[in-house]
C-alpha positions in Angstrom: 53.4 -103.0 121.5 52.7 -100.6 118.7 55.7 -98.1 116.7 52.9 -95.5 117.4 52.9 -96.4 121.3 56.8 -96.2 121.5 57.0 -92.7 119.7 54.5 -92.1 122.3 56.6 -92.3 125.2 59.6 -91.6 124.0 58.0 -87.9 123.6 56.7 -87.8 127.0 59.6 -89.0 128.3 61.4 -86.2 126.7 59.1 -83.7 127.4 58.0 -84.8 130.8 54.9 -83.0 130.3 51.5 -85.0 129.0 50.3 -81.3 127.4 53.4 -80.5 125.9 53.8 -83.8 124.3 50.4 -84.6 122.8 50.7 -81.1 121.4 53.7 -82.3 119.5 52.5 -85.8 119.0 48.9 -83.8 117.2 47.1 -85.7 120.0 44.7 -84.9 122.8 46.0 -85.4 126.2 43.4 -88.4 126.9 44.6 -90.2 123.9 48.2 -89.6 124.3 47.6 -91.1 127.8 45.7 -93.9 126.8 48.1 -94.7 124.4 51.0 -94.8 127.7 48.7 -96.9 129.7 48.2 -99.4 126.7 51.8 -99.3 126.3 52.5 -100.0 130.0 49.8 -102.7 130.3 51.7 -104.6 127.2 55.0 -104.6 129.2 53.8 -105.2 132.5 55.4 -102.6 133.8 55.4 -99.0 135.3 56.9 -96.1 133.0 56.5 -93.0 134.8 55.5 -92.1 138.2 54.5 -88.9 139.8 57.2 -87.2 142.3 55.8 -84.1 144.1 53.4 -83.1 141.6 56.2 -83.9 138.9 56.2 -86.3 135.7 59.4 -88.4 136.0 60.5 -91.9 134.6 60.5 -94.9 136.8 63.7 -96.8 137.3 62.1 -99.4 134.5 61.3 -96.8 132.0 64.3 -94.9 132.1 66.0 -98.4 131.2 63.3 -98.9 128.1 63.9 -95.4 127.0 66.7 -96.2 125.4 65.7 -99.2 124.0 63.0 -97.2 122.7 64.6 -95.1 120.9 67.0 -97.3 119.4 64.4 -99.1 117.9 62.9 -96.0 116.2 65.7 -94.8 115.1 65.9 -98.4 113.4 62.2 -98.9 112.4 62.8 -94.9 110.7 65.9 -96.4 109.0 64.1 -99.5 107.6 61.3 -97.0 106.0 64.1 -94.8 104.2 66.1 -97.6 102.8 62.6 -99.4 101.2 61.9 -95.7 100.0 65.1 -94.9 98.7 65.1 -99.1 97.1 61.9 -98.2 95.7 62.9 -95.4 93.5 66.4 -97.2 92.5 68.6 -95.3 95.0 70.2 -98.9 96.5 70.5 -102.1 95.4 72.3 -103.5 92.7 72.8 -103.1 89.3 73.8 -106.9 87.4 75.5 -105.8 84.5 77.1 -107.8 81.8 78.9 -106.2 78.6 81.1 -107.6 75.9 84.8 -106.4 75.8 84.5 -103.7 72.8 82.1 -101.6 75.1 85.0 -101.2 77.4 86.9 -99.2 75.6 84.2 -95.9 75.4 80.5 -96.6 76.2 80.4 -98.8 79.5 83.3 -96.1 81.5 80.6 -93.3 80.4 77.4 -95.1 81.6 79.0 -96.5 85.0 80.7 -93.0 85.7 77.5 -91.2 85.1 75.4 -93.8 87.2 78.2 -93.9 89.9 78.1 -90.2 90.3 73.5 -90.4 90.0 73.4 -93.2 92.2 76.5 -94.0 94.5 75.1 -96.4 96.9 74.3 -98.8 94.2 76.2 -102.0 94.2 77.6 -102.8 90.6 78.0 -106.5 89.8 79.7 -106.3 86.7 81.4 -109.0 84.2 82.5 -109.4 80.6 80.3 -112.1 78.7 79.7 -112.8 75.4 76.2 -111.6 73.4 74.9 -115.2 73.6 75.4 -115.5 77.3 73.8 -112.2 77.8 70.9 -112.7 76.6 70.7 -116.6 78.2 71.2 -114.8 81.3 68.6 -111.9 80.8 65.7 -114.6 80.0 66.5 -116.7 83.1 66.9 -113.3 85.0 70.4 -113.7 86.3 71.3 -110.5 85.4 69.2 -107.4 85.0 70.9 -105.7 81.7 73.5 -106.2 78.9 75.4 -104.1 76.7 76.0 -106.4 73.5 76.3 -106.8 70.1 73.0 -107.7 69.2 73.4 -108.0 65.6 75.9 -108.4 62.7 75.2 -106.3 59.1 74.7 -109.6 57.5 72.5 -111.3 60.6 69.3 -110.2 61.0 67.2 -112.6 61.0 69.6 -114.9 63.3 69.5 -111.7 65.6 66.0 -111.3 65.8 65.9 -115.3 67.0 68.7 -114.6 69.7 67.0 -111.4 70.7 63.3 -112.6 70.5 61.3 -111.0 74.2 63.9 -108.9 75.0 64.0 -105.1 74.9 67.2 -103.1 73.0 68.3 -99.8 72.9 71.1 -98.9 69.7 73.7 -97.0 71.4 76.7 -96.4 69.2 76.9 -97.9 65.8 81.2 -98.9 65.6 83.0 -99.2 62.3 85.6 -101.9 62.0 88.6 -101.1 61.8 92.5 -103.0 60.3 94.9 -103.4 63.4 98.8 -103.6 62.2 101.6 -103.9 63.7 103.7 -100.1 63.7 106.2 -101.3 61.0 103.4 -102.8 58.9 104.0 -101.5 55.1 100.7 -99.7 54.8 100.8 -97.7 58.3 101.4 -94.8 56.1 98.2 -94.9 54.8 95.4 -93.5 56.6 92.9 -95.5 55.3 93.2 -99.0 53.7 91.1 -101.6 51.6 90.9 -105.3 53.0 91.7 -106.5 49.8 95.2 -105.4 50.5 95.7 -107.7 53.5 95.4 -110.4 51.4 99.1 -111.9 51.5 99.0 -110.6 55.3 98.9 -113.6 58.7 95.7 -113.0 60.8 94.7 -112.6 64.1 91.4 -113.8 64.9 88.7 -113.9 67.5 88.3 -117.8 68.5 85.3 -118.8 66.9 84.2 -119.9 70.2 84.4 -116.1 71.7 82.3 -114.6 69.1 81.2 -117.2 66.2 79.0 -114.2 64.4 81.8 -111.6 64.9 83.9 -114.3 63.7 82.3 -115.1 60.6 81.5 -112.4 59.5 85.4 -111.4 59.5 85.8 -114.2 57.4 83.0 -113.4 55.1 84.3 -109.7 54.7 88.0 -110.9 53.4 86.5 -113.3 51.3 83.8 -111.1 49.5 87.1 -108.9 49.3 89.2 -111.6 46.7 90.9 -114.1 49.1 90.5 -116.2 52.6 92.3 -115.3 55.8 95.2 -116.5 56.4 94.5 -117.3 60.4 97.8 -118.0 62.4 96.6 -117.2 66.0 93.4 -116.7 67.5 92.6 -114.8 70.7 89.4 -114.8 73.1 89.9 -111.0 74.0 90.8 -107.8 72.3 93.7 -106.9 74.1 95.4 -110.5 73.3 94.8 -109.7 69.8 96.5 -106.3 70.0 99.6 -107.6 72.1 100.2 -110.5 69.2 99.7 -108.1 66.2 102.3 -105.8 68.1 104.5 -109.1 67.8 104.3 -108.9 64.4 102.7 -112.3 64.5 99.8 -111.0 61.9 97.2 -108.3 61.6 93.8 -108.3 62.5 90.5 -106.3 62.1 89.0 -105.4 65.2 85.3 -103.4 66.2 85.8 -100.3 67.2 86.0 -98.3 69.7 89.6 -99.7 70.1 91.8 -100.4 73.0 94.4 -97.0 73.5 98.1 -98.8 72.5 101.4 -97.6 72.0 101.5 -96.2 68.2 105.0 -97.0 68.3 104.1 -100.8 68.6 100.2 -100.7 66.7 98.6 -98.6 64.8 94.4 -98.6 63.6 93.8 -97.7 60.0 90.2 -97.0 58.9 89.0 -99.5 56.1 87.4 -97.7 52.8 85.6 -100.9 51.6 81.9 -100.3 52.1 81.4 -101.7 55.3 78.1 -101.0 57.5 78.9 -100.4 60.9 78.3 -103.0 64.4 75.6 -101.4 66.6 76.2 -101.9 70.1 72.9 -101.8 72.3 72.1 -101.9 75.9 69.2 -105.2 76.2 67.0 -106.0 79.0 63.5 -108.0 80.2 60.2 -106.2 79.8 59.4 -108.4 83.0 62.3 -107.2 85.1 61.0 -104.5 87.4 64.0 -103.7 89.1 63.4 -99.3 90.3 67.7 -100.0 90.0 67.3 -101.1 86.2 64.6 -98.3 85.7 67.1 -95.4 86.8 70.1 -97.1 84.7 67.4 -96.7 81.9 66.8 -93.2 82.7 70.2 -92.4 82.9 71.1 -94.2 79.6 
C-alpha cells in the first residue's frame, strides 16, 4: 500500500466520480483506476461498488476511508515538521552561558529567538567557561555564551578555545561594587588603589580561577593584596554580602539591577582593558536550530 494509492481513493471517494477525480489527482482515468484496483488487491478487499449506474463506497471502504485519511493527514504532518526541523523552525536550542551574560546579552538573544522561532525548545543552564567549552567538544550542548578570554590570557585562551568557533559580542568593563554607605560612593569614578585598606568579596577560585586571578593580579599591580574575607560562586551572592557591609568587591559588567540605597557600582579609572564576552560553538555541529541562532545573533 502506497501514500500515493491512499490519496488516490480518498479523492474518489470524495468525488465519487473516476473523471472528476483523476482530473484533480493530474491523472488519466486508466491510471487513477489502476491505482484503485492495486490498492484494493493489497487489502483484499472491495472499496467501491456500482449502485444503479452510480459510484458509491462499499460497507469496507466507507470504514477505511477514514482511516485513510487520518493517515494522510499524519504522513502530511510528518513532511512539514522534517521541513520546518530542517530549516531550524523546531527542535532545541542547548544553551549554556555564564552568569554575567544574564544581566543584558542572553534576555536580548532569547527574546529575539523566542519571538523568530517560538516552537523551539530552549534547554538552558548557567556553567562556567571551562565547562562550556568541555561540553561543546563532546557535543553536549550546541552553543555557549562565555568568557573566552581574560586581558592578561591569551595564550591560555587560545588552548581552552582551540577547534571551536567564537563570535565577540560585548566587550564589559569591570567595575568596584560597594556597599551604599561606602566612603567613596560619592565619587563617580574610583581607582583600585583606593580599596586597598577595604575587606573583599571574591569569586571562589573554584567558580572562575581566570576571573579570579586576574582580580587578584589587578589589586596587586595596583600597590597592595586583597584582603579576601568571603568568597561567593555567583554574582548575586557577592552583591547581597557587599550590601552587608561585609566588604567590597569588583564585579564584570553588565551588573545585576540592586537597590542603590543598599549598593552602589562605581566605574574604575585605572587603565583597565575590558572582558569580551562571545557566543562559541563546533564547526562540526550542524544543527539548522544552531544555524538560525547564528543568524539571529
Amino acid at each position: 500500500m502506497e501514500l500515493r494509492q491512499l490519496r488516490s481513493f480518498v479523492v474518489v471517494a470524495e468525488e465519487m466520480n473516476v473523471g472528476r477525480a483523476a482530473t484533480r489527482l493530474h491523472l488519466t482515468q486508466p491510471s487513477l483506476s489502476r491505482q484503485i484496483a492495486a490498492l484494493e488487491h493489497d487489502l483484499g478487499v472491495e472499496l467501491f461498488a456500482r449502485v444503479k449506474r452510480r459510484f458509491v463506497l462499499t460497507t469496507a471502504g466507507a470504514s477505511f476511508l477514514a482511516d485513510a485519511q487520518d493517515l494522510l493527514r499524519r504522513a502530511d504532518e510528518a513532511v512539514r515538521t522534517a521541513q520546518r526541523t530542517q530549516r531550524g523552525e523546531l527542535g532545541t536550542l542547548r544553551l549554556r552561558f555564564v552568569q554575567s551574560a544574564t544581566f543584558e546579552v542572553l534576555p536580548r538573544l532569547l527574546s529575539a529567538f523566542r519571538e523568530a522561532y517560538p516552537e523551539v525548545v530552549l534547554d538552558l543552564e548557567s556553567i562556567t567557561t571551562i565547562r562550556q567549552t568541555e561540553a561543546l567538544r563532546d557535543g553536549r550542548i550546541d552553543v555557549g555564551l562565555m568568557r573566552p578570554t581574560t586581558p592578561e590570557g591569551a595564550r591560555a585562551t587560545a588552548a581552552r578555545t582551540e577547534g571551536l568557533l567564537t563570535r565577540v559580542v560585548s566587550n564589559d568593563p569591570l567595575v568596584a561594587v560597594l556597599p551604599a554607605r561606602h566612603r567613596l560612593v560619592r565619587r563617580k569614578r574610583i581607582r583600585l588603589a583606593e580599596l586597598a585598606d577595604d575587606p573583599f568579596v571574591f569569586y571562589t577560585r573554584a567558580s572562575g580561577p581566570a576571573v579570579h586571578d586576574s582580580l587578584v593580579g589587578y589589586c596587586r599591580a595596583a600597590g597592595y593584596t586583597p584582603r579576601i574575607e568571603q568568597e561567593a560562586a555567583d554574582v548575586q551572592t557577592i552583591v547581597s554580602l557587599v550590601a552587608a557591609g561585609l566588604g567590597v568587591s569588583l564585579l564584570i559588567g553588565p551588573t545585576p539591577p540592586t537597590n542603590p540605597d543598599a549598593v552602589v557600582y562605581r566605574e574604575l579609572s585605572d587603565d583597565l582593558p575590558p572582558w569580551q564576552l562571545s557566543v562559541a560553538w563546533s564547526p562540526d555541529n550542524r544543527s539548522p536550530v544552531l544555524a538560525r541562532f547564528l543568524d539571529l545573533l
